[in-house]
C-alpha positions in Angstrom: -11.5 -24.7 -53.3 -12.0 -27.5 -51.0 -8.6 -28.9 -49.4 -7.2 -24.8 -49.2 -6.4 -23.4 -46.2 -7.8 -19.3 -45.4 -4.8 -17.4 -44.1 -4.7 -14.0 -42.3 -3.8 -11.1 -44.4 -1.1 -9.0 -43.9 -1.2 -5.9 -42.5 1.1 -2.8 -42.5 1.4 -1.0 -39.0 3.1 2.2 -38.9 6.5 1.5 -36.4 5.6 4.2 -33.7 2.5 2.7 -33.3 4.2 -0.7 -32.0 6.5 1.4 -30.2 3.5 3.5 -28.2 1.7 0.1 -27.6 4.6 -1.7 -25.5 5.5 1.5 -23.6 2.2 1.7 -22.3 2.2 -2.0 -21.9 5.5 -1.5 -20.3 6.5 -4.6 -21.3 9.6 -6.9 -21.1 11.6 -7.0 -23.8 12.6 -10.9 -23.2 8.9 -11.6 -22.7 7.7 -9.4 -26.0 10.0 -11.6 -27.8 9.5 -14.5 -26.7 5.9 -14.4 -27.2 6.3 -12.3 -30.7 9.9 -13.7 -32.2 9.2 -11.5 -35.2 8.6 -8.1 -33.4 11.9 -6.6 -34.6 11.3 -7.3 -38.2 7.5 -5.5 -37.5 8.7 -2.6 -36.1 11.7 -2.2 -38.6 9.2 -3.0 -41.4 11.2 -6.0 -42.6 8.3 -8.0 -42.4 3.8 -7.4 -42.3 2.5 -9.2 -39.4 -0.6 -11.3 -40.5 -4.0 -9.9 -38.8 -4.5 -12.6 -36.3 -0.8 -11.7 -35.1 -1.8 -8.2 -34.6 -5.0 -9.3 -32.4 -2.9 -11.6 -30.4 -0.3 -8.4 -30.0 -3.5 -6.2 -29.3 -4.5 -8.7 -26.5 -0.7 -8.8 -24.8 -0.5 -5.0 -24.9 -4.4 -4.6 -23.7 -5.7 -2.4 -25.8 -8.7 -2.8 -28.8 -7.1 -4.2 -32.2 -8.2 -1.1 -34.0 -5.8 1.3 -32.0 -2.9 -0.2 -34.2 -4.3 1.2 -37.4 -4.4 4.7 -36.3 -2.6 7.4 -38.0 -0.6 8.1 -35.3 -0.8 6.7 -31.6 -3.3 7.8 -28.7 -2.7 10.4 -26.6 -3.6 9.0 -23.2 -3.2 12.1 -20.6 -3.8 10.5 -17.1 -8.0 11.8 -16.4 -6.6 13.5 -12.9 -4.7 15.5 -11.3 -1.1 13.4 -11.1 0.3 14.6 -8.4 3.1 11.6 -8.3 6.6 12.3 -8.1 9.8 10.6 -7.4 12.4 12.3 -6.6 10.9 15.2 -6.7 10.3 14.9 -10.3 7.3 14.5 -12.1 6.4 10.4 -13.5 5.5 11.2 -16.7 4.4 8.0 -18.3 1.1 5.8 -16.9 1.4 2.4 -17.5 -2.0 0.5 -19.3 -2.6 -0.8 -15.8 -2.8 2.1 -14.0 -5.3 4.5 -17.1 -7.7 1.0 -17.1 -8.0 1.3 -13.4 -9.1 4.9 -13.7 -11.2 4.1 -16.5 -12.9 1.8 -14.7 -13.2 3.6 -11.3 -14.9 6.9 -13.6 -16.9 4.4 -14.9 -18.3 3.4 -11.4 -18.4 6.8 -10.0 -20.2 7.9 -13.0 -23.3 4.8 -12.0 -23.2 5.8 -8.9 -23.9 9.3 -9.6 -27.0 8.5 -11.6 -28.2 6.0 -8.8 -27.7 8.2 -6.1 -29.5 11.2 -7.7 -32.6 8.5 -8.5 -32.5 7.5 -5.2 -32.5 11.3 -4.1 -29.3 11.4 -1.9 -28.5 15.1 -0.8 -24.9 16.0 -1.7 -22.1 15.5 1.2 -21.1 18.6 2.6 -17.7 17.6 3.8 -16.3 17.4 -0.2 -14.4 20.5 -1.0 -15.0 22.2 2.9 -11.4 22.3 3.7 -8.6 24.0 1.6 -4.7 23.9 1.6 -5.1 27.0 3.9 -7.4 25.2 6.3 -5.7 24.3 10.0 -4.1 20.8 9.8 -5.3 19.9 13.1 -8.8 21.5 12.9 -9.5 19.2 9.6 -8.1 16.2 10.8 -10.1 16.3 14.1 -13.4 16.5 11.8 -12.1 13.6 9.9 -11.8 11.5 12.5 -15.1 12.9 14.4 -17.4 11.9 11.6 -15.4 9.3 10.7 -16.0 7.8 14.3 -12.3 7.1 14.3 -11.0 8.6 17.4 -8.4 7.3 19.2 -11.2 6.2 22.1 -13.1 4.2 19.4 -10.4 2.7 18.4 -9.8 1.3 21.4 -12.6 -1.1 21.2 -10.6 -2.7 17.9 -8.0 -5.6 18.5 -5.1 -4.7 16.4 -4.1 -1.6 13.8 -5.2 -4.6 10.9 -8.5 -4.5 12.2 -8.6 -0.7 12.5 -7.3 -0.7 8.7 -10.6 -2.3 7.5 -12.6 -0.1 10.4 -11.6 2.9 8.3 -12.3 1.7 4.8 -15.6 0.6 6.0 -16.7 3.8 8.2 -15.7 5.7 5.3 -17.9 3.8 2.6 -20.6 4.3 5.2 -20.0 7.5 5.1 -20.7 7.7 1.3 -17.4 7.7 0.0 -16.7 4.7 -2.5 -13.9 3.0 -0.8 -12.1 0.4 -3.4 -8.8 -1.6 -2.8 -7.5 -3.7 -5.2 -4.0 -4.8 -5.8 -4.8 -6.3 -10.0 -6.8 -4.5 -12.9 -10.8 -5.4 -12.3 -10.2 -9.0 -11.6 -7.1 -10.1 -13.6 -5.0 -12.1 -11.5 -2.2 -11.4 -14.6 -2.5 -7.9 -14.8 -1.1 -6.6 -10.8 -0.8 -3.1 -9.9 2.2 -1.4 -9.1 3.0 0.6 -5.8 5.7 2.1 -6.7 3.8 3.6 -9.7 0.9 4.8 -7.4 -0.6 4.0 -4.1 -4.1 5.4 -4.2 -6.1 8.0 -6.0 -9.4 9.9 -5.1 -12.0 10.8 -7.7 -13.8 13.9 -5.7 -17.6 14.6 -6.6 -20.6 15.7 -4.2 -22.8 12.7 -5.2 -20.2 9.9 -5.1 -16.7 10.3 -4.0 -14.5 7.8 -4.9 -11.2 6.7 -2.9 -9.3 3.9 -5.1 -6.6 2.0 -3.0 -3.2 0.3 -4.4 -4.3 -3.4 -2.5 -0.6 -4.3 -3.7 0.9 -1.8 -1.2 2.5 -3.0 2.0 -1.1 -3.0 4.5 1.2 -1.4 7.1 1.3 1.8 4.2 -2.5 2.0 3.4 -3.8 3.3 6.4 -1.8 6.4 5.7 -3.1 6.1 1.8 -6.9 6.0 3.2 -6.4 9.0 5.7 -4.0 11.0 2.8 -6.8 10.2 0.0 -9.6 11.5 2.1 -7.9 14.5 2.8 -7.7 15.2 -1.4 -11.7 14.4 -0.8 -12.3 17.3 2.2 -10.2 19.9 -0.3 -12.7 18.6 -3.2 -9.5 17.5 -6.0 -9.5 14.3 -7.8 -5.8 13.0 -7.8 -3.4 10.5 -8.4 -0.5 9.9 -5.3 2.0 7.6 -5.1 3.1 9.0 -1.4 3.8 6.6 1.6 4.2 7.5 5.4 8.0 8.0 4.6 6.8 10.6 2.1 7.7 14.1 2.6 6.3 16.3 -0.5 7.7 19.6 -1.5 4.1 19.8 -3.4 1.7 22.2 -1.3 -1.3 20.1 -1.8 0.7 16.9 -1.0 2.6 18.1 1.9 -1.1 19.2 3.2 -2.6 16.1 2.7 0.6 14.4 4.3 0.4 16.5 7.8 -3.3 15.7 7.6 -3.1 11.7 7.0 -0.7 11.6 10.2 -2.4 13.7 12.3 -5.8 11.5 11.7 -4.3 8.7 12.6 -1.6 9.7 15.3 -2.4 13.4 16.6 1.0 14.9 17.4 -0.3 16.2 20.7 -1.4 12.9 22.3 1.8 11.5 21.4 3.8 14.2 23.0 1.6 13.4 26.5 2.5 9.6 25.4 5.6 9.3 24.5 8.4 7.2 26.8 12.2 8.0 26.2 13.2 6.1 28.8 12.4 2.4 26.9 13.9 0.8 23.8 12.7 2.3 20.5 11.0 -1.2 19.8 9.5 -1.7 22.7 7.6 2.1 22.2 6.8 1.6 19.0 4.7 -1.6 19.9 2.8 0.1 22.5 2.2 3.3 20.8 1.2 0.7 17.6 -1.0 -0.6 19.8 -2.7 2.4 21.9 -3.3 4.9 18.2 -4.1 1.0 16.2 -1.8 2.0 13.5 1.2 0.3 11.7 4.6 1.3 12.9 5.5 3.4 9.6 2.9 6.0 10.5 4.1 6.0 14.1 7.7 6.3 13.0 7.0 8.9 10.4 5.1 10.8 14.0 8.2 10.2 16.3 9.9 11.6 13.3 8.3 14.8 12.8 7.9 14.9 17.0 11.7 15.3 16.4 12.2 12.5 18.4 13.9 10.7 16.0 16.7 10.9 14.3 16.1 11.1 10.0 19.3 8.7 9.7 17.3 6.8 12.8 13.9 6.8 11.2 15.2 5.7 7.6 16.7 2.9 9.3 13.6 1.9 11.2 11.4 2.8 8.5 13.3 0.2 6.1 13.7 -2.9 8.6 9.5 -2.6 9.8 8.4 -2.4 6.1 10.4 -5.5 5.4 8.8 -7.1 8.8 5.6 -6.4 7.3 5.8 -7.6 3.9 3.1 -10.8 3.5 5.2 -14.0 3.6 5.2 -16.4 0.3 2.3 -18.7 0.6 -0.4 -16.4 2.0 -3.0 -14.9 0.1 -5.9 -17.1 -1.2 -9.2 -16.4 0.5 -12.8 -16.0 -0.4 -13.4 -14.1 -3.8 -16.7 -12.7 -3.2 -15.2 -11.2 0.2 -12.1 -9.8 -2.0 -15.0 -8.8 -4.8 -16.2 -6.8 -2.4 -13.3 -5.2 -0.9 -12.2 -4.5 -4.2 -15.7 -2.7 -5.6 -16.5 -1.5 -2.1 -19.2 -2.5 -0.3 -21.3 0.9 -1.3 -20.8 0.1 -4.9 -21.3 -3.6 -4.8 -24.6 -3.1 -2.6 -26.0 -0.3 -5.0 -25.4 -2.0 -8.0 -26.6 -5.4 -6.8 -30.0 -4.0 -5.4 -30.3 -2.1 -8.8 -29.8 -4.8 -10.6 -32.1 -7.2 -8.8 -34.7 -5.0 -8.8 -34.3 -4.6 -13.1 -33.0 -1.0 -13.0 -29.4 -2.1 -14.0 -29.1 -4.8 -16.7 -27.3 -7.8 -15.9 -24.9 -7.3 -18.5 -23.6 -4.1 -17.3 -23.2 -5.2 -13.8 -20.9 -7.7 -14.8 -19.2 -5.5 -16.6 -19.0 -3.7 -13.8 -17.9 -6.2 -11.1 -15.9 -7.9 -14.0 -16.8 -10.7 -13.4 -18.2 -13.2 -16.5 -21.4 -15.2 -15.1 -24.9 -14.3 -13.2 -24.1 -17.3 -10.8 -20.9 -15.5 -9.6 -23.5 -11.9 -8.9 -25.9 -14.1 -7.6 -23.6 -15.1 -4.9 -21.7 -12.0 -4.4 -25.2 -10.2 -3.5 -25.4 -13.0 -0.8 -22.0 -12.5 0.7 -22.9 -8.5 0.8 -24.6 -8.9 3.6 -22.0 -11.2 5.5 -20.5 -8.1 7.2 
């Protein structure tokens, strides 16, 4: 009748359902309630939340409206090998931020796979060629030989920042998909965690993948690069949450470790170029400069050269990474240069091209780049080629 007002019916959602939904949200109590006063009497069944309430809880907690009226809640396994630990123990629970950037990364890969085998690309033969048995320093040569990313050629670079993005970009050149992102697709609201993982690699012939935490400390993912690329010469797809002041009891980790350093500070040029007889500060800023990596990778080096202290190096290794932490107020720049650093440049090219020439809808490329609007692609694919 004219004058009455349609209102949402009530719904009955089963308590662990709820429950399942905010610890993969992982969300703050103080906030959940403030936002939703009458969670408590949902999840003690005191009270029905209306429908709408439910799709505004869905939105919060990220996942589709309909997972709340299953008969029991999903079981999310992480897609890859987690090889993160703390503390020597296993992390056990992914948060929603973490699964939907895997999602989203398989999703890219799995494009790229069909593009590159249209385009007839031949497989790369350096996936899978090394495994945990392989020489440390015999791997990471090759790594650094095809990566052009020897210590000579990084000579030509002005500072270890510089050399951060040379490596990302020789490495997407080399066909690896290189992405490194610090929030979920474009979300500005939804930022990843470090301490919940640093990087992951999603191996395959066709189109490796290399996904980088952007929200780690710079100074730590030079060592995430080199340590992920290592996971791509043994051939694994896994999830890491180790740093340069990381020392794994896991095989495969440990590996990958002794590999990462030795790309980017072999242990035998820094024997031949190591000074004792200078302060600790002033050494670490010319060997930072000579190898054109952060400190923490040279520490962890000087470390393992045993020419450190661990009580020494901890102590270092704490008062550089706060040195190096961005101050408030930067940030900002140009979004279709942090577009593309975030889908990589492989990825972003590939998918632009296909798009443009009709191969790839429009509507799945956005989807893709999540981004909302054929102007923004329009001028991404122009800034692709600013390099």
């Amino acid at each position: 009748m004219k004058g009455m007002r349609m209102t949402s019916p009530r719904m009955k959602v089963r308590p662990e359902l709820l429950q399942w939904a905010c610890k993969r949200r992982q969300a703050n109590p103080a906030e959940l309630r403030k936002r939703f006063p009458k969670y408590d009497d949902w999840e003690s069944g005191a009270k029905t939340p209306t429908y709408k309430q439910l799709e505004d809880f869905a939105r919060f907690m990220h996942i589709p409206v309909g997972f709340l009226f299953f008969s029991e809640p999903l079981d999310e396994p992480i897609p890859v090998h987690d090889l993160r630990t703390m503390g020597d123990q296993k992390v056990l629970q992914p948060s929603d931020n973490l699964l939907d950037t895997i999602y989203m990364c398989q999703q890219r890969q799995n494009w790229y796979q069909t593009f590159a085998m249209l385009e007839g690309e031949e497989p790369l033969p350096f996936v899978g060629s090394s495994t945990v048995q392989s020489n440390v320093e015999t791997t990471a040569t090759e790594i650094r030989t095809i990566l052009s990313f020897d210590i000579e050629e990084r000579q030509e670079l002005p500072n270890w920042t510089q050399a951060l993005r040379y490596f990302a970009n020789q490495a997407d050149d080399l066909g690896i998909l290189v992405m490194i992102s610090g929030i979920v697709r474009n979300n500005t609201h939804r930022k990843l965690n470090p301490k919940e993982f640093r990087g992951f690699a999603l191996s395959d012939k066709l189109a490796p993948l290399i996904f980088i935490n952007g929200a780690d400390a710079k100074a730590a993912q030079i060592f995430t690069i080199a340590h992920e690329l290592a996971h791509i010469w043994l051939g694994e797809s896994s999830l890491s949450n180790v740093a340069p002041n990381s020392f794994s009891s896991h095989v495969t980790e440990r590996w990958c470790n002794q590999v990462a350093a030795e790309v980017l500070v072999p242990l035998v040029s820094l024997r031949q170029n190591f000074r004792e007889d200078v302060t600790l500060s002033d050494e670490l800023q010319r060997l930072v400069n000579y190898y054109k990596t952060s400190t923490l990778v040279v520490l962890r080096r000087l470390f393992e050269m045993e020419a450190l202290q661990h009580s020494t190096f901890a102590e270092q290794y704490r008062y550089q990474l706060n040195q190096l932490k961005p101050r408030k107020g930067s940030g900002g720049g140009n979004f279709h240069a942090t577009l593309k650093t975030r889908v990589g440049q492989r990825f972003g090219t590939a998918l632009v091209e296909s798009t443009l020439s009709g191969d790839t809808s429009y509507t799945d490329a956005l989807y893709y780049l999540g981004i909302k609007k054929i102007s923004t692609l329009d001028a991404f694919a122009e800034s692709l080629w600013e390099r």
